[in-house]
PDB file with SEQRES, HELIX, SHEET and CRYST1 records, atoms N, CA, C and O in Angstrom:
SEQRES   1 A   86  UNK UNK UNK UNK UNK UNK UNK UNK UNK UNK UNK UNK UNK          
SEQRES   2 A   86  UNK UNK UNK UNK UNK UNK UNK UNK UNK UNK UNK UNK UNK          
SEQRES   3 A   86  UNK UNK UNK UNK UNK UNK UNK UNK UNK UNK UNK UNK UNK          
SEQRES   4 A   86  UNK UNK UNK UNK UNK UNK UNK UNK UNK UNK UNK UNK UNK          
SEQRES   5 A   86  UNK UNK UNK UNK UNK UNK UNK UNK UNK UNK UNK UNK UNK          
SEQRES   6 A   86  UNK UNK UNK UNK UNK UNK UNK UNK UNK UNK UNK UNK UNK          
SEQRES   7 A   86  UNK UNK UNK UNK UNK UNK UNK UNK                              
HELIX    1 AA1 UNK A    2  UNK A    7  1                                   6    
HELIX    2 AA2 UNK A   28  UNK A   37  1                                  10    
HELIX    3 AA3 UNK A   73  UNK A   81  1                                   9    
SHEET    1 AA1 3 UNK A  16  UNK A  18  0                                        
SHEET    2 AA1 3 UNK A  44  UNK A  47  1                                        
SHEET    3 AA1 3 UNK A  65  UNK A  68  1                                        
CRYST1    1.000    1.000    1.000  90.00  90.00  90.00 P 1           1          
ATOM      1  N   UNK A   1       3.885  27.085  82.149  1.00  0.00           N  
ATOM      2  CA  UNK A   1       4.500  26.235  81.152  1.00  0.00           C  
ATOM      3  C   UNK A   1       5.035  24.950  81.794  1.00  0.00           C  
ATOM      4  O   UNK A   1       5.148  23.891  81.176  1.00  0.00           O  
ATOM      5  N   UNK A   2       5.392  25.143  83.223  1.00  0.00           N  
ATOM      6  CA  UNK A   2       6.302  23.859  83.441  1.00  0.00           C  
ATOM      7  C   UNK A   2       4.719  22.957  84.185  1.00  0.00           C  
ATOM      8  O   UNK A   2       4.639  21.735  84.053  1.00  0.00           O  
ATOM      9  N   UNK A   3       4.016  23.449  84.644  1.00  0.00           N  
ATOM     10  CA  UNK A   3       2.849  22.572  84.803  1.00  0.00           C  
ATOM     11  C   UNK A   3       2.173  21.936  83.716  1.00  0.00           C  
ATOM     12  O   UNK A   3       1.886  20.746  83.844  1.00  0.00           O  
ATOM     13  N   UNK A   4       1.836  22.619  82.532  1.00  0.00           N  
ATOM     14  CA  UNK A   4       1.527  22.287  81.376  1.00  0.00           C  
ATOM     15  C   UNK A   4       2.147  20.954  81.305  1.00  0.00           C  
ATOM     16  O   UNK A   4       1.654  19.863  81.590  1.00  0.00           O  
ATOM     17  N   UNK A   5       3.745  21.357  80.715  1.00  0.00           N  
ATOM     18  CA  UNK A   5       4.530  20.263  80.424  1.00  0.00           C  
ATOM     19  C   UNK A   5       4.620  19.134  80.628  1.00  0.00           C  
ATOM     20  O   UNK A   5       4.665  18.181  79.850  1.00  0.00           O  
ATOM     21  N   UNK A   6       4.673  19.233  82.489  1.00  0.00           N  
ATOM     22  CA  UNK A   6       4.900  17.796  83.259  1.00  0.00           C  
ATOM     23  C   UNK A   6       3.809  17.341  83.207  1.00  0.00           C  
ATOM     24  O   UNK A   6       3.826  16.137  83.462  1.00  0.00           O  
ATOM     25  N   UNK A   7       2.358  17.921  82.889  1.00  0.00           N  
ATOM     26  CA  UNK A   7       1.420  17.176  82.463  1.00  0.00           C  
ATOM     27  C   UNK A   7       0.963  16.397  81.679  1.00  0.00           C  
ATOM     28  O   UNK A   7       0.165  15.465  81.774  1.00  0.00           O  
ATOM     29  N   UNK A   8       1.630  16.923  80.728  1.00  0.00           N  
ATOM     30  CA  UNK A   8       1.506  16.082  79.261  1.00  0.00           C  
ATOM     31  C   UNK A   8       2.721  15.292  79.572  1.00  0.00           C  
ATOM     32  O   UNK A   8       3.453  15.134  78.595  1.00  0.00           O  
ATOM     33  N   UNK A   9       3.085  14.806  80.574  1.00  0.00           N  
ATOM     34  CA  UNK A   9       4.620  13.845  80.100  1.00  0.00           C  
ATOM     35  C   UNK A   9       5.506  14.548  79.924  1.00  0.00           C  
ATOM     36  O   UNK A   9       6.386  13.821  80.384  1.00  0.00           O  
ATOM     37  N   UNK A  10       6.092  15.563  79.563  1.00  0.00           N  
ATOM     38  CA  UNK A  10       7.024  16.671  78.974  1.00  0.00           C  
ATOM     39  C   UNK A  10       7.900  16.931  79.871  1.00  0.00           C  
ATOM     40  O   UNK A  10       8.889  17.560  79.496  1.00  0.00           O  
ATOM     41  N   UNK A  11       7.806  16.551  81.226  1.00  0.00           N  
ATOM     42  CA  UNK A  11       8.282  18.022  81.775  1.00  0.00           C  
ATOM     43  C   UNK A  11       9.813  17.886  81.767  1.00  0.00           C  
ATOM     44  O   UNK A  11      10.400  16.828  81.541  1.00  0.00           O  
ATOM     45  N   UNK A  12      10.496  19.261  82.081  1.00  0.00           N  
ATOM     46  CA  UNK A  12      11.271  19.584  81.786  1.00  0.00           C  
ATOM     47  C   UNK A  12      12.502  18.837  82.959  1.00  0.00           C  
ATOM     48  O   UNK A  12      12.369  18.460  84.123  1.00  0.00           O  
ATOM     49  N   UNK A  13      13.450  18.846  82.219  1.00  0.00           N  
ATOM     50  CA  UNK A  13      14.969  18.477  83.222  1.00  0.00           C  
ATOM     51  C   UNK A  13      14.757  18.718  84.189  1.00  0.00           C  
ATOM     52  O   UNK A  13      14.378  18.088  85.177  1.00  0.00           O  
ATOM     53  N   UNK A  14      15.270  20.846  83.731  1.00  0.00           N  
ATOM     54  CA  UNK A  14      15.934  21.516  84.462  1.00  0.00           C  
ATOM     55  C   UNK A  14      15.043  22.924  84.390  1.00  0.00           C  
ATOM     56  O   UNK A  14      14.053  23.207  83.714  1.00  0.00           O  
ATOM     57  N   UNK A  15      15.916  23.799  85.509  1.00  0.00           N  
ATOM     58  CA  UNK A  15      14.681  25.081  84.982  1.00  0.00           C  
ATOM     59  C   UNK A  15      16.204  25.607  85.487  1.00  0.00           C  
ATOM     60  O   UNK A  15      16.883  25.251  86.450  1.00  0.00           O  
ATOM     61  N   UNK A  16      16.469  26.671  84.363  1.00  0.00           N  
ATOM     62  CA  UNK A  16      17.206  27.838  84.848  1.00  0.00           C  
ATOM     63  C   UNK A  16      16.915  29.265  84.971  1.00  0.00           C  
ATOM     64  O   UNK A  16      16.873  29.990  83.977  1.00  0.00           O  
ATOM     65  N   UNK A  17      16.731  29.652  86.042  1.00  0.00           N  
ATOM     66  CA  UNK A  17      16.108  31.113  86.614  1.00  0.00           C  
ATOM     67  C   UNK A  17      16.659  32.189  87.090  1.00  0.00           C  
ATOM     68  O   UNK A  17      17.180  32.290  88.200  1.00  0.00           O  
ATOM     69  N   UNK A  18      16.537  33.250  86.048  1.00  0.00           N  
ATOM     70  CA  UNK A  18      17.059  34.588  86.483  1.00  0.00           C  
ATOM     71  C   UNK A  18      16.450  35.189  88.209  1.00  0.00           C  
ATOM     72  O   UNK A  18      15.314  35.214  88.684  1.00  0.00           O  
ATOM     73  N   UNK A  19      17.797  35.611  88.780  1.00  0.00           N  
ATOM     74  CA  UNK A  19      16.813  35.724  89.786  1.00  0.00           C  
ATOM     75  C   UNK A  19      16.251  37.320  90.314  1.00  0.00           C  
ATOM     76  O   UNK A  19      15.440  37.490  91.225  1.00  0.00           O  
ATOM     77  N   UNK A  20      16.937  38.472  89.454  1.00  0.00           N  
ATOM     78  CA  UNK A  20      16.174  39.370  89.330  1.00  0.00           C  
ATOM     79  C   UNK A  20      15.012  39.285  87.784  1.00  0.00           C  
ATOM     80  O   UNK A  20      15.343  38.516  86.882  1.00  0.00           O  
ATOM     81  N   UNK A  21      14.180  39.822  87.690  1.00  0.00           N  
ATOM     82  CA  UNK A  21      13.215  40.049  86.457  1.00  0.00           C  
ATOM     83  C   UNK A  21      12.188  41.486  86.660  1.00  0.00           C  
ATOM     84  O   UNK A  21      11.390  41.747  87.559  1.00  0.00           O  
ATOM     85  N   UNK A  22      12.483  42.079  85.732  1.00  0.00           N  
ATOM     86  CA  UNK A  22      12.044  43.823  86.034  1.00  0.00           C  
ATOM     87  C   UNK A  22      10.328  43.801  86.237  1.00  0.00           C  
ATOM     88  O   UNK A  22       9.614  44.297  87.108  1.00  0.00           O  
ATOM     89  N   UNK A  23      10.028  43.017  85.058  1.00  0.00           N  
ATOM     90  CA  UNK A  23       7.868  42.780  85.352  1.00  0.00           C  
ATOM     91  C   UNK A  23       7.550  41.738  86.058  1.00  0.00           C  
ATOM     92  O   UNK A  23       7.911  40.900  85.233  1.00  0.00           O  
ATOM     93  N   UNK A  24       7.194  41.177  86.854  1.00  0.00           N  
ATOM     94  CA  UNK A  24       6.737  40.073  87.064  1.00  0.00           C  
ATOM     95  C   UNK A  24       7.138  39.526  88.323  1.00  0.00           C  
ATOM     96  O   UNK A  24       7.488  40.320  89.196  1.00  0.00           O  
ATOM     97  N   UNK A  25       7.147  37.842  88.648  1.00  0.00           N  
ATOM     98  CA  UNK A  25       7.746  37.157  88.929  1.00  0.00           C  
ATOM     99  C   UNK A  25       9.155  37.116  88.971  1.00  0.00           C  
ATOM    100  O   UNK A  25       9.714  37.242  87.881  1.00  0.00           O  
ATOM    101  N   UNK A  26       9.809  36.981  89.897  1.00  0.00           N  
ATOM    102  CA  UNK A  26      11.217  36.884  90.362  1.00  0.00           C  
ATOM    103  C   UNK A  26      11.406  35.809  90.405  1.00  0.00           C  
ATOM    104  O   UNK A  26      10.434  35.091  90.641  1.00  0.00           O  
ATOM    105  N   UNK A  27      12.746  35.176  90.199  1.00  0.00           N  
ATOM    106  CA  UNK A  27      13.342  33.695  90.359  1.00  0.00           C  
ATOM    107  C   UNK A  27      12.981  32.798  91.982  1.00  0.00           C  
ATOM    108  O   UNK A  27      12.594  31.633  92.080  1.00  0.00           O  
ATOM    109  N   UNK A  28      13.210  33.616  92.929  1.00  0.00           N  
ATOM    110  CA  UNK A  28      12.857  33.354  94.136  1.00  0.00           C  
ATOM    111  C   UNK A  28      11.557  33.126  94.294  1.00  0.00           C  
ATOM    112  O   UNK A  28      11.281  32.187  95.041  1.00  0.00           O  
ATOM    113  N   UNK A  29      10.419  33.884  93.664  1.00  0.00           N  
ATOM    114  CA  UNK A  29       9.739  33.644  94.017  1.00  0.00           C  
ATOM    115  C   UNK A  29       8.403  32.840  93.027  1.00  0.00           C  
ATOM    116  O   UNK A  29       7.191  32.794  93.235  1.00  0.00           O  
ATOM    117  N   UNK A  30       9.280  32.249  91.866  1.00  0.00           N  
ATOM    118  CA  UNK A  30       9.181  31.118  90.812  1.00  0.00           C  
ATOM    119  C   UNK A  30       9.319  29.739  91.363  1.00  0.00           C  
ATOM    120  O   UNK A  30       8.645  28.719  91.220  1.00  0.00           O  
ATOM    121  N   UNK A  31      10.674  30.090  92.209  1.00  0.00           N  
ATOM    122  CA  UNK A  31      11.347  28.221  92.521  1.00  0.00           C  
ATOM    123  C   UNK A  31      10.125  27.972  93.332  1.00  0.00           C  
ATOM    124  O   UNK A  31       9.469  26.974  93.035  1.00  0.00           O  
ATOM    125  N   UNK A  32       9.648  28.861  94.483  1.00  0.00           N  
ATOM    126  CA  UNK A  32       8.868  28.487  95.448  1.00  0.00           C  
ATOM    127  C   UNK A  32       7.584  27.999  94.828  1.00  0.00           C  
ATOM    128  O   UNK A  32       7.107  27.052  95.453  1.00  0.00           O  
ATOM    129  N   UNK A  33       6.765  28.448  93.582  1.00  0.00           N  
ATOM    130  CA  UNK A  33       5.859  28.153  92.779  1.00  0.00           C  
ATOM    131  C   UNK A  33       6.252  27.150  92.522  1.00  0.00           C  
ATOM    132  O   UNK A  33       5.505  26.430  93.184  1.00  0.00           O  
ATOM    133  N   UNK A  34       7.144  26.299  91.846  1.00  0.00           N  
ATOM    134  CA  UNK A  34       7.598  25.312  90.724  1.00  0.00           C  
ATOM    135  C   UNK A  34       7.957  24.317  92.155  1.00  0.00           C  
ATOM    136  O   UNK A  34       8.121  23.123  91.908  1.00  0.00           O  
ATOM    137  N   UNK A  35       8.054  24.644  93.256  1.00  0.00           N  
ATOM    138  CA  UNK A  35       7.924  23.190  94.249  1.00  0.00           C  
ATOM    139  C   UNK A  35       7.400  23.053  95.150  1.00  0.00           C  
ATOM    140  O   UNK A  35       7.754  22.380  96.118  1.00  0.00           O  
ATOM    141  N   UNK A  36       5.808  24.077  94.924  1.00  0.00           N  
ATOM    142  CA  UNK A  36       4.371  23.919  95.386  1.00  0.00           C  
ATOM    143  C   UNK A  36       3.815  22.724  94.288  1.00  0.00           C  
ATOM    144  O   UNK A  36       2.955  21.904  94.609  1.00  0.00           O  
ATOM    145  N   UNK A  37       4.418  22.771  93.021  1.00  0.00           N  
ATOM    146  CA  UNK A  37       3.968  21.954  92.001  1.00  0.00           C  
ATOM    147  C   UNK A  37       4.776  20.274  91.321  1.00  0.00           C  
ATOM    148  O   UNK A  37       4.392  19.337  90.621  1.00  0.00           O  
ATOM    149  N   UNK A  38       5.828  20.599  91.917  1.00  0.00           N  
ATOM    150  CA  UNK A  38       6.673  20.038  91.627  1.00  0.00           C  
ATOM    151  C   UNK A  38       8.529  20.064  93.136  1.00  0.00           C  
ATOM    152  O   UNK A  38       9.556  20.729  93.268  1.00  0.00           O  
ATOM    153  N   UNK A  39       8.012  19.172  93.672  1.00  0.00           N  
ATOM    154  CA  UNK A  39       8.995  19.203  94.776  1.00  0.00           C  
ATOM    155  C   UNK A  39      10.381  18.644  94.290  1.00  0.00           C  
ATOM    156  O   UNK A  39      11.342  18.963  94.990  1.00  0.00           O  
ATOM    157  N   UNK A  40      10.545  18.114  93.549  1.00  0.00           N  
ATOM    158  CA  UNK A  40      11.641  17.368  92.021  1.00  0.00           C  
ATOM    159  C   UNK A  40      12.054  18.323  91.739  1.00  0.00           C  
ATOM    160  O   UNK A  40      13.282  18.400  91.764  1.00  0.00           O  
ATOM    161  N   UNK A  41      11.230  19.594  91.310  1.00  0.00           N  
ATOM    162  CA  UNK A  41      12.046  20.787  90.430  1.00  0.00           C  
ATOM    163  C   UNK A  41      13.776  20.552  90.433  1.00  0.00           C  
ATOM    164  O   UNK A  41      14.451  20.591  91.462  1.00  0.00           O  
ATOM    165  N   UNK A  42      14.211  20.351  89.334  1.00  0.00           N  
ATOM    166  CA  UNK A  42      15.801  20.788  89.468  1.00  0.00           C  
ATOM    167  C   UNK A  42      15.639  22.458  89.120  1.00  0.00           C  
ATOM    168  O   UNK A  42      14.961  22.716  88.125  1.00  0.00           O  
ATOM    169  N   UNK A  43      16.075  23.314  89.689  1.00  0.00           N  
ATOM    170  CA  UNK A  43      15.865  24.366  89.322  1.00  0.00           C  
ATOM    171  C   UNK A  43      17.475  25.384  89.817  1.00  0.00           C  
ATOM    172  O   UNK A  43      17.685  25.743  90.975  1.00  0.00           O  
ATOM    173  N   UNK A  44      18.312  25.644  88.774  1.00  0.00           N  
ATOM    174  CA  UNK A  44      19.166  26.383  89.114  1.00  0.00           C  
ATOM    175  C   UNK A  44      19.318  28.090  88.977  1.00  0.00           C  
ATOM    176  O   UNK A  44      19.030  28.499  87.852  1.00  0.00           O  
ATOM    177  N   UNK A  45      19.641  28.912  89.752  1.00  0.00           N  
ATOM    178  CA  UNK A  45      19.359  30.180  89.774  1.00  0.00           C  
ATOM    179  C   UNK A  45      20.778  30.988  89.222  1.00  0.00           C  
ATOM    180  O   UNK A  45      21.931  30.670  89.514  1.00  0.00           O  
ATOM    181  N   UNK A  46      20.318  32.210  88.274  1.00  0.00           N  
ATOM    182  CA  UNK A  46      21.730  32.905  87.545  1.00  0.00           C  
ATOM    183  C   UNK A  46      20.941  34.324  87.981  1.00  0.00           C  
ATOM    184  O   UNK A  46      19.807  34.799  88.030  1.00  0.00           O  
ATOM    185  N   UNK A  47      22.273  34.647  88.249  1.00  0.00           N  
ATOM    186  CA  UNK A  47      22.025  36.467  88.577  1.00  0.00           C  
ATOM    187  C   UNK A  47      23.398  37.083  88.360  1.00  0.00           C  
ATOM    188  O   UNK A  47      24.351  36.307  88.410  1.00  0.00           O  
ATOM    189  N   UNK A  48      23.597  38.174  88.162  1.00  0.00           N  
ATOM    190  CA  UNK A  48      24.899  39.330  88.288  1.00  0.00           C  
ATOM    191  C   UNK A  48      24.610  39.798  89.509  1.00  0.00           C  
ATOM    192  O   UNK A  48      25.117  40.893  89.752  1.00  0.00           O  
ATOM    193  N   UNK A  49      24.094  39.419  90.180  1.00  0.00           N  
ATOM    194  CA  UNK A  49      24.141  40.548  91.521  1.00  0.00           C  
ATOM    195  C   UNK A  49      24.340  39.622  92.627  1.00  0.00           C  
ATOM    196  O   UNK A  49      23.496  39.366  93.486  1.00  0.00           O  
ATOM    197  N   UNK A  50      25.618  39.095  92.540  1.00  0.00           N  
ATOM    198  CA  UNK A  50      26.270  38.190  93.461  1.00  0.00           C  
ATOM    199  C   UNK A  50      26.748  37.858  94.914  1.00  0.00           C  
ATOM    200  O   UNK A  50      27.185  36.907  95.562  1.00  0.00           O  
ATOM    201  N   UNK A  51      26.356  39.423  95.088  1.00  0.00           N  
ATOM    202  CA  UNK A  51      26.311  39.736  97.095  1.00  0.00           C  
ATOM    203  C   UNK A  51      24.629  39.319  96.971  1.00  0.00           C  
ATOM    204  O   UNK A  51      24.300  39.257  98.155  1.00  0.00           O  
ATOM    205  N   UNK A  52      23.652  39.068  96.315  1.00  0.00           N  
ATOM    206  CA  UNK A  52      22.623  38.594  96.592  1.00  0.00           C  
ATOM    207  C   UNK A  52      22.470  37.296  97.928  1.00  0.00           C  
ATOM    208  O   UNK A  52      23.240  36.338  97.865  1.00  0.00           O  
ATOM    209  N   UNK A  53      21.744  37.352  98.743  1.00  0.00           N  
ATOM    210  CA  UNK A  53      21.539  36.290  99.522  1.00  0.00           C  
ATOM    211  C   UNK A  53      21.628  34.689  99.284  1.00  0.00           C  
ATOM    212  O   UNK A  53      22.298  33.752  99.719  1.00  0.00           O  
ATOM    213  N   UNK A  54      20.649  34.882  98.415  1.00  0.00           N  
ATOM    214  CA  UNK A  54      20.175  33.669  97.529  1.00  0.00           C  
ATOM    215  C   UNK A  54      21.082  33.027  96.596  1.00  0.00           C  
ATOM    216  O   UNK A  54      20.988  31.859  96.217  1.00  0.00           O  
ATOM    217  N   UNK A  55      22.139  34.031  96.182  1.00  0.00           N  
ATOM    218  CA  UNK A  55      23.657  33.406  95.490  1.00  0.00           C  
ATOM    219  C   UNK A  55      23.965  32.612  96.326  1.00  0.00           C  
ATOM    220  O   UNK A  55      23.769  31.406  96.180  1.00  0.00           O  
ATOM    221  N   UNK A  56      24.631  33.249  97.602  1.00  0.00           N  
ATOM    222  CA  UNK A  56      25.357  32.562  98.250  1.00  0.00           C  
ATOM    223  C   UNK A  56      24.956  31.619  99.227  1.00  0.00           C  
ATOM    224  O   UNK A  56      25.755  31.265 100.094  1.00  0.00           O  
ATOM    225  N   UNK A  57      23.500  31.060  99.167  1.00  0.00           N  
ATOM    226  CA  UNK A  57      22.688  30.273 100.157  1.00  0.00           C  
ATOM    227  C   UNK A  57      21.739  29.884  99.248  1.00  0.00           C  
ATOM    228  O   UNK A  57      20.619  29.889  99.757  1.00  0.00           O  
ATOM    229  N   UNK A  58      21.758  29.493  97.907  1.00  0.00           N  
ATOM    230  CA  UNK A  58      20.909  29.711  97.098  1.00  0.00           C  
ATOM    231  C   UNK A  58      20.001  27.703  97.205  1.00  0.00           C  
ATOM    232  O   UNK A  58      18.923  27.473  96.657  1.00  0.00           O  
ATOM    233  N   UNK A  59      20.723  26.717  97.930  1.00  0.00           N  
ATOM    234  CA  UNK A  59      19.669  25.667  98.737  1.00  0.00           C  
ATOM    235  C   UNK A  59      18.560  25.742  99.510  1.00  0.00           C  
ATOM    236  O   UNK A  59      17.562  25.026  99.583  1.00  0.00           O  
ATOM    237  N   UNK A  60      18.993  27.004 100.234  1.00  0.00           N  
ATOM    238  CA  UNK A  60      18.111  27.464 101.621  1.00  0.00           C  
ATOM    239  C   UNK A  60      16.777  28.071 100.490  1.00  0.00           C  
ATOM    240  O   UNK A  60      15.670  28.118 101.027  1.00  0.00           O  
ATOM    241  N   UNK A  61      16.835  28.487  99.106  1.00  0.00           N  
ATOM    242  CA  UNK A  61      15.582  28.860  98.460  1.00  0.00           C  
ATOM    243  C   UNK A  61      15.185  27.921  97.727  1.00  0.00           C  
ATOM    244  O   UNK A  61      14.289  28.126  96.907  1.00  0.00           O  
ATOM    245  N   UNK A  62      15.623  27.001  97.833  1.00  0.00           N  
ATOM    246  CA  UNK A  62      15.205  25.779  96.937  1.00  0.00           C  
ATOM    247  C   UNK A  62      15.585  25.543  95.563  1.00  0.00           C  
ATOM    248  O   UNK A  62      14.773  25.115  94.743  1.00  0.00           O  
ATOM    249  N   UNK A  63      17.063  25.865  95.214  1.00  0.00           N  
ATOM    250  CA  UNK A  63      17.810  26.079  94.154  1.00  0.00           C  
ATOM    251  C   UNK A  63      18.651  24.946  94.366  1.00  0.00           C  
ATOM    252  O   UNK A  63      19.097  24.731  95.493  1.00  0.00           O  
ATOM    253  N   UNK A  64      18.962  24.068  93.232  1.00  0.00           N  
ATOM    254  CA  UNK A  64      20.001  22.987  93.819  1.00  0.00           C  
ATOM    255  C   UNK A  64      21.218  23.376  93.288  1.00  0.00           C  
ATOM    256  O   UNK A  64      22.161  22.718  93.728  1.00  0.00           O  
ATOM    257  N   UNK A  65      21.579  24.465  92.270  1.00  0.00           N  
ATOM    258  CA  UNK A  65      22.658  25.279  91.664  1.00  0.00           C  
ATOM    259  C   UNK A  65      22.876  26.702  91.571  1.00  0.00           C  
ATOM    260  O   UNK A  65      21.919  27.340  92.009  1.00  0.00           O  
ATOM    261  N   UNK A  66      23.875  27.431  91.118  1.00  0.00           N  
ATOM    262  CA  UNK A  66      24.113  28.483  90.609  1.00  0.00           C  
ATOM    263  C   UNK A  66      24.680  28.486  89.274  1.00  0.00           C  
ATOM    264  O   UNK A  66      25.032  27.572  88.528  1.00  0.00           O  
ATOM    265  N   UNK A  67      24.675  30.226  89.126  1.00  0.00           N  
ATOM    266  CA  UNK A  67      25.643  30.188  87.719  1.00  0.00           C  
ATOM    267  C   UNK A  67      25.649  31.687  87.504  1.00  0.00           C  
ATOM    268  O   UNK A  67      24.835  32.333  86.843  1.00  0.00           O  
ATOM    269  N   UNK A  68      26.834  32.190  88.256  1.00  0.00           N  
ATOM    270  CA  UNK A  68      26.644  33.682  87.790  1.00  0.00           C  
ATOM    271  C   UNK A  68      26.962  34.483  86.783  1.00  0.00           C  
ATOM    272  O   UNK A  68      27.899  33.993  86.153  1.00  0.00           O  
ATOM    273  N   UNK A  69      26.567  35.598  86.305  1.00  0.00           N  
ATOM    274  CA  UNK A  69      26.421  36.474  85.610  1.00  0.00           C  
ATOM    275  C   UNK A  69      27.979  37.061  85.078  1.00  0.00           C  
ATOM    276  O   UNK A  69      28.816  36.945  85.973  1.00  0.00           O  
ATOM    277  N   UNK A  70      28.302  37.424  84.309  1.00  0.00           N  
ATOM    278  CA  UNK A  70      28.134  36.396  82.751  1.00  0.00           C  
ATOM    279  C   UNK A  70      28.939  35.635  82.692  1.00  0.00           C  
ATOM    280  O   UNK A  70      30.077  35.598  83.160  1.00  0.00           O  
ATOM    281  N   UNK A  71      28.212  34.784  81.928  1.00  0.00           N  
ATOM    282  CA  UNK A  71      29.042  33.380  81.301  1.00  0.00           C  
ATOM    283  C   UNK A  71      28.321  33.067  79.903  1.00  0.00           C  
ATOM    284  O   UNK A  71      27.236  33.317  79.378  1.00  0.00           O  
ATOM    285  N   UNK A  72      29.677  32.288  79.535  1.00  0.00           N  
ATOM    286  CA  UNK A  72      29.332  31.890  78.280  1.00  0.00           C  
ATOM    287  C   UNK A  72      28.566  30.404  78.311  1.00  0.00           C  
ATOM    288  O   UNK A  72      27.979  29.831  79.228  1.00  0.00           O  
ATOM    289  N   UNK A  73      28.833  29.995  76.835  1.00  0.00           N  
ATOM    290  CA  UNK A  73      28.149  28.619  76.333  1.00  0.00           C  
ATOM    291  C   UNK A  73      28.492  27.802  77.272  1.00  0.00           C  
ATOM    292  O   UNK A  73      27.748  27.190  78.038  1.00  0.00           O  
ATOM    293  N   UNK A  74      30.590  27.785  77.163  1.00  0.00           N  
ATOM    294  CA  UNK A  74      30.845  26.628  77.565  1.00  0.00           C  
ATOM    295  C   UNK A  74      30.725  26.179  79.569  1.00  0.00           C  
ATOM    296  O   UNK A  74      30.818  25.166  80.262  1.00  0.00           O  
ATOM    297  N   UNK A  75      30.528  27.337  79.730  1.00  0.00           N  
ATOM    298  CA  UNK A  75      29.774  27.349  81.293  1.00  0.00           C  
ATOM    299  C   UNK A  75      28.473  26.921  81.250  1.00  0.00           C  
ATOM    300  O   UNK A  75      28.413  25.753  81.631  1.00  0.00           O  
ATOM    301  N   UNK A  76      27.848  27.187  81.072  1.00  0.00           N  
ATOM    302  CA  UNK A  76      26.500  26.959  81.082  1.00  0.00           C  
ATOM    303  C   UNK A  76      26.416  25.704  80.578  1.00  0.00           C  
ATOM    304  O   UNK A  76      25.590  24.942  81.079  1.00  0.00           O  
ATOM    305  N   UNK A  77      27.112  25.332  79.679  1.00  0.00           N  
ATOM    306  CA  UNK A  77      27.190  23.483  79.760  1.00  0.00           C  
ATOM    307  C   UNK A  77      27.485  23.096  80.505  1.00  0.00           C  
ATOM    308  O   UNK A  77      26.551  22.557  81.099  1.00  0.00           O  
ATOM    309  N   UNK A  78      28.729  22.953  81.156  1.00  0.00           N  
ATOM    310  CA  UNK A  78      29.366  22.673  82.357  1.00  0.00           C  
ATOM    311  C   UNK A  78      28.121  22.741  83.225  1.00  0.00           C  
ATOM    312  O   UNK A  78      27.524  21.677  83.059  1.00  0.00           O  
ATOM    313  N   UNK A  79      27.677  23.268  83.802  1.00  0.00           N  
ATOM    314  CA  UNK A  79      26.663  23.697  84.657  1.00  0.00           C  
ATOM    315  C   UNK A  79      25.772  22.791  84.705  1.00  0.00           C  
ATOM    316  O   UNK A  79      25.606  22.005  85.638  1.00  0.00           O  
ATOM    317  N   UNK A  80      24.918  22.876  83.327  1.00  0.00           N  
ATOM    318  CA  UNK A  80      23.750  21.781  83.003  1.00  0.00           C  
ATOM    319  C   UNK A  80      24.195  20.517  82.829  1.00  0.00           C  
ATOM    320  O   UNK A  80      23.349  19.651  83.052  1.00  0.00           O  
ATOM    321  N   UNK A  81      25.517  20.065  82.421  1.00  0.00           N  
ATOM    322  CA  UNK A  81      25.776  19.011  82.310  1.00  0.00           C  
ATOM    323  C   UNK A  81      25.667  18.261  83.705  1.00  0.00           C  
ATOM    324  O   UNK A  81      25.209  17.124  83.808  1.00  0.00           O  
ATOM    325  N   UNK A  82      26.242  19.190  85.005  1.00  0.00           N  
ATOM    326  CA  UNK A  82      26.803  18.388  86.175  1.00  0.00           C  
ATOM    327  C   UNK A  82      25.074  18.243  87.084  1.00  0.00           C  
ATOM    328  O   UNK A  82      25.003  17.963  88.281  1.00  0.00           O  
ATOM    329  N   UNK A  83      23.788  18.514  86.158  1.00  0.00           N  
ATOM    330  CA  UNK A  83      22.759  18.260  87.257  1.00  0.00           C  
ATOM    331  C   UNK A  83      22.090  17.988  86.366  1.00  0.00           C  
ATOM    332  O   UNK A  83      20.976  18.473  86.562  1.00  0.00           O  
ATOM    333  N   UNK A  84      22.147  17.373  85.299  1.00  0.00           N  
ATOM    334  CA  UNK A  84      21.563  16.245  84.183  1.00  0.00           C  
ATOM    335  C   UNK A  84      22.007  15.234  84.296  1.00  0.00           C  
ATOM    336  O   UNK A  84      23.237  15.208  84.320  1.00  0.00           O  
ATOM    337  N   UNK A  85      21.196  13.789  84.432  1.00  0.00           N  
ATOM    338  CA  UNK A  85      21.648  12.137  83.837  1.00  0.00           C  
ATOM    339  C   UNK A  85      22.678  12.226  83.033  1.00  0.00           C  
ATOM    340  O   UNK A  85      22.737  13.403  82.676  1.00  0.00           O  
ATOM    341  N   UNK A  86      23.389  11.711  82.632  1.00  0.00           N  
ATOM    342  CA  UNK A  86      24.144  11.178  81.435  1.00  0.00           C  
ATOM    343  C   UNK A  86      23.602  10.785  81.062  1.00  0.00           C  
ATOM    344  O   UNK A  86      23.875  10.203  80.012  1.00  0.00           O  
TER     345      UNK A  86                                                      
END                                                                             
């Protein structure tokens, strides 16, 4: 989707990524996809499992943010607001 996007002109801000996911693709190993394709990616990572590595070093994976597990609206604005343009 985010290749799609930035193709057509679209692409996205921001990408916010769970960084466990039970089928598939993992957040970790998404960001690394998304800046084989895109070295720009803003891409911030959310997890509950906060002794995770990647929480607490979460630049060293190519994450330029966090945002842990749970939060509400007005976090998650906060959040997106501070790595969006005005």
């Amino acid at each position: 989707m985010y290749e799609q996007a930035r193709n057509n002109g679209r692409a996205f801000d921001l990408v916010i990524m769970d960084l466990a996911v039970s089928s598939g693709m993992d957040g970790k190993e998404a960001v690394q996809k998304l800046r084989e394709l895109d070295p720009q990616v803003k891409a911030i990572v959310s997890s509950g499992y906060s002794t995770d590595p990647v929480m607490a070093d979460y630049r060293s994976y190519g994450f330029i943010g966090v945002i842990t597990k749970p939060y509400g609206i007005k976090k998650m604005a906060e959040v997106v607001q501070s790595y969006l343009p005005a």
